[in-house]
N, C-alpha and C positions, 0 to 999 in steps of 0.2 A: 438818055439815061442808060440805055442795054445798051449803048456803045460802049459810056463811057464805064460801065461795070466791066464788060467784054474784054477792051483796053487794058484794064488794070489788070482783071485773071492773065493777062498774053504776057503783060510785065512781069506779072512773079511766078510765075511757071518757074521760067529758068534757075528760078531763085530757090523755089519750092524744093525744086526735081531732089537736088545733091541732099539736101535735109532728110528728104523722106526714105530717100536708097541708105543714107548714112544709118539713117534708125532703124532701119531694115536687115540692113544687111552688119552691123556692128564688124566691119573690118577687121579694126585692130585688138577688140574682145574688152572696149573695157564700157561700157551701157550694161551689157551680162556678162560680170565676169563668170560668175556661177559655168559658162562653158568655158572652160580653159582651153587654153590653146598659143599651148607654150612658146610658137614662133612667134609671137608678135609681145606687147611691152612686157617683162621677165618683170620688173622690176615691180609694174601693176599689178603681175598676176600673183606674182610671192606674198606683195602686201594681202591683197584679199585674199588669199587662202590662209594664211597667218591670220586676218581677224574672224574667217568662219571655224577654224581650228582651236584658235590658243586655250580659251575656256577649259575645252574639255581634253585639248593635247594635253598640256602639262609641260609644256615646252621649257628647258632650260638651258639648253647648248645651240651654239648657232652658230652658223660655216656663212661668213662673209667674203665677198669678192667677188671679180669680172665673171663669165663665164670658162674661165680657167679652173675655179673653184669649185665647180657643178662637181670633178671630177673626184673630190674629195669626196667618198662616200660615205654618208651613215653608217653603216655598218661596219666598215674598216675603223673609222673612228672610236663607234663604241668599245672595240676592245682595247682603249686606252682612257674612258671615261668613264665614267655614270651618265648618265642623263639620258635627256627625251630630246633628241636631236630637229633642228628645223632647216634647210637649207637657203636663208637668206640675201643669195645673189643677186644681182643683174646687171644685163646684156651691160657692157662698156662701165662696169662701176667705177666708184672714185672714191677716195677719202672723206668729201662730200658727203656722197649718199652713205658709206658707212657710218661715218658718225652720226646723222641724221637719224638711218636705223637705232642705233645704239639711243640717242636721245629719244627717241619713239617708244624703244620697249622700257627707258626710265620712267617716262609719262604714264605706261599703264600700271605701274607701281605694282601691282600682280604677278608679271611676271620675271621670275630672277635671269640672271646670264651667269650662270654655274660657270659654266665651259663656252670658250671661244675659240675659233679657228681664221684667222685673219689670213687669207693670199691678197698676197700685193706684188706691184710689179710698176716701172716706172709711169707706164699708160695709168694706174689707178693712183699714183700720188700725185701727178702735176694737177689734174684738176680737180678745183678747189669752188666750185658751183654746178649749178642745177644743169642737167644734159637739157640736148633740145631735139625735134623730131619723135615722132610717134611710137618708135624703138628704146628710146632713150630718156626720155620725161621722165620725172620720178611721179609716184604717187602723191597726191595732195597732201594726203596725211602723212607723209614722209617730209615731202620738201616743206612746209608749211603752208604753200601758196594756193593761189584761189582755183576752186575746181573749175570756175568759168575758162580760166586760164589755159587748164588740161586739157577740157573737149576744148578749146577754140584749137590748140596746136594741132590735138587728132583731125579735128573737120579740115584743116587747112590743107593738112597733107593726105586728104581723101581726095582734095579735088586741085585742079579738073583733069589729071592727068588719069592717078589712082584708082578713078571712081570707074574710067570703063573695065577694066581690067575688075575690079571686085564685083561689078554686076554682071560681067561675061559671065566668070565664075560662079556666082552664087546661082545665074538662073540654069547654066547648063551643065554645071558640075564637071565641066574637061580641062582640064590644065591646059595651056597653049602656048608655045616657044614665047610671045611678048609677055606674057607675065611676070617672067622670074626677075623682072627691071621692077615688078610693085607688090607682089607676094611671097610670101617664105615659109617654103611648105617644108615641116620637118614631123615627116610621116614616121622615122625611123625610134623618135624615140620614145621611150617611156616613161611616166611621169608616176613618182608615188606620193596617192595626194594627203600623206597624212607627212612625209618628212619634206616634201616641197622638191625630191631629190629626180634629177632626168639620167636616165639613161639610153644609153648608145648599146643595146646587147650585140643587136645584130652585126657591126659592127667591130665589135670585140671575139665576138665567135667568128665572122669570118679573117679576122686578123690570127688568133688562135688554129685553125684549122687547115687553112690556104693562107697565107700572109702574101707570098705572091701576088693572087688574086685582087687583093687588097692595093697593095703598093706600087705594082706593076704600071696601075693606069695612071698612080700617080706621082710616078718621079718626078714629073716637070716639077711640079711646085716645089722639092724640098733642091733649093739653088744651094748651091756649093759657098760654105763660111770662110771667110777668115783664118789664116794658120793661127795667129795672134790673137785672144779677144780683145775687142773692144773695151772700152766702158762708156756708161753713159755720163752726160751731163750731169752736172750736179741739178736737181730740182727740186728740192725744199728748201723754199723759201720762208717769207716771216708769214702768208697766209695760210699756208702748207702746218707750219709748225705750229700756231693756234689752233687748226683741225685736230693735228695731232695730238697736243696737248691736250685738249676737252675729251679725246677718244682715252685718253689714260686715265683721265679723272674719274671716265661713269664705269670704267673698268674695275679701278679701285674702287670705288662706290659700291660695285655691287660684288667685292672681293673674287672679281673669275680668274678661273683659271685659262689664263689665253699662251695661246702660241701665234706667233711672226712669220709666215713662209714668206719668201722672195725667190718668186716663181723661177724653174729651170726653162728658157724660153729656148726659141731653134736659133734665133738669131748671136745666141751666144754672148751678149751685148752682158758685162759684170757691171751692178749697180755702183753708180759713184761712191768713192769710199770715204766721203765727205758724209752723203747723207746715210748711208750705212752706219756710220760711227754715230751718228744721230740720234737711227732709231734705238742703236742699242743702249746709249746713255738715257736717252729718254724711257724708253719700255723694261728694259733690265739686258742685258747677255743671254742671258738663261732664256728670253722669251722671242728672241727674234735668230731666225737660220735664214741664212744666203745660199741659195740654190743656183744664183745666176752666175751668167758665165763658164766656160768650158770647163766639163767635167763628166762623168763618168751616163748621168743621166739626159746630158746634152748631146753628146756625141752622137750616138745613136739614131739615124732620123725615125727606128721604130717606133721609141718611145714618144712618136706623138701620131696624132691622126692627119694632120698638115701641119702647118708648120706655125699654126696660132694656139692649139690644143694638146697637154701632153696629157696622154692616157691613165686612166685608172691604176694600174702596175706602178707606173713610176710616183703615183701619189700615196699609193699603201705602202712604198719603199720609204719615202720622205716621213711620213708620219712615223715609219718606225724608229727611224733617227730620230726624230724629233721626240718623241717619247721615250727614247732608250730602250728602246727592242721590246721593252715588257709588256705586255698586257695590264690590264686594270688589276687588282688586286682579285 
């Protein structure tokens, strides 16, 4: 009988072990979201801090989109709004998960969407369902789907590879060249936990002061464009344009005041002018601006930090256009 107890603890050891480090060591931050910790799922961590906030934020304007979005500030915004801003992004977003959001905060019936700031870009309109991997998952209560669902995706991509790299880490606290293949440390930036907003300061001050410094080590990345732009594919299609539509509806519904960016990318690539003429039938003229494609904010490799991110300057430029230079009343 002590064999065959002994036998059985030898079998689920193995089994045991990943469970217990997983609960331990909560890798990807979502068992405690309460520690935030902005490199790992954006889109988990926005949700919960949006439902330990909303009550007593007051929240009514919300900045939707990929991590392009991040860069729209709060504060640059309010001087073309009223409201109690929230930053509602994440990592790899989609039409998808914006509408989802948007159906999410109609659900709590409490809170309005005064003001809306939508960036979009062709990566955030072609898809049209739930992301996957532990970066990208939506929140339960976002996606609707089962939170078994959630932690099984998290557990899966803890292990077996994952899990030595988060326990090296966690017991001896030194970063080590194999990691950065299973960790993402983004020690630089700053999070303010009442608008949900990150920033890159340090970043920005040495781009400001030394820019050199800054860009020097990083020419490789920004490769040389096209004399010509591009355009993209056309990519709304009929599942695209039911997102889309439902996203007009809780709009009108809840009468906001939204604006349309269509991000200035490096790639220079101009949105198909098929589904550009889309959004703007569908959404109004007035509410949708095309930044893509060669132009005065694209040229520039400053105006980004690589060549997936255009900096805060270029986005307090866009927003003044888009508002018409004035401030709020």
């Amino acid at each position: 009988m002590k064999k065959f107890v002994l036998r059985t603890l030898l079998f689920f050891i193995p089994f045991a072990v990943p469970v217990i480090l997983y609960a331990m060591i909560d890798p990807f931050g979502v068992l405690y979201p309460e520690n935030y910790r902005a490199s790992v799922n954006r889109d988990f961590q926005s949700t919960e801090l949006f439902l330990s906030n909303y009550k007593n934020g007051q929240y009514d304007s919300f900045i939707f989109g990929n991590s392009r979005s991040i860069y729209y500030q709060a504060s640059s915004w309010r001087r073309f709004i009223d409201g109690q801003v929230f930053h509602f992004d994440a990592s790899s977003e989609s039409i998808y998960g914006i509408n989802k959001k948007l159906l999410f905060l109609q659900g709590l019936k409490s809170v309005p969407v005064k003001n809306a700031l939508i960036i979009l870009d062709v990566s955030v309109i072609v898809k049209t369902d739930n992301s996957s991997g532990h970066l990208y998952l939506k929140h339960p209560k976002i996606s609707e789907e089962s939170n078994i669902k959630f932690e099984m995706q998290m557990f899966t991509d803890f292990i077996p590879l994952s899990m030595f790299a988060y326990t090296d880490f966690y017991l001896f606290k030194k970063s080590r060249p194999y990691m950065s293949r299973f960790i993402v440390c983004d020690s630089l930036s700053r999070l303010d936990v009442t608008t949900n907003e990150l920033s890159y300061d340090k970043y920005d001050e040495q781009i400001k002061t030394n820019p050199a410094a800054y860009y020097n080590p990083r020419r490789g990345l920004f490769y040389p464009r096209d004399a010509v732009s591009a355009e993209s594919k056309c990519c709304i299609g009929l599942r695209q344009k039911e997102i889309l539509k439902s996203m007009r509806l809780i709009l009108t519904s809840f009468k906001t005041n939204y604006k349309i960016i269509i991000s200035p990318l490096y790639d220079q690539k101009r949105i198909n002018r098929e589904d550009l003429k889309y959004l703007r039938r569908l959404f109004g003229e007035q509410n949708v601006f095309d930044f893509s494609g060669k132009n005065h904010f694209t040229e520039p490799y400053t105006s980004y930090y690589e060549t997936s991110h255009y900096r805060p300057v270029v986005c307090d430029s866009i927003m003044s256009l888009v508002y018409g230079h004035s401030s709020k009343p």
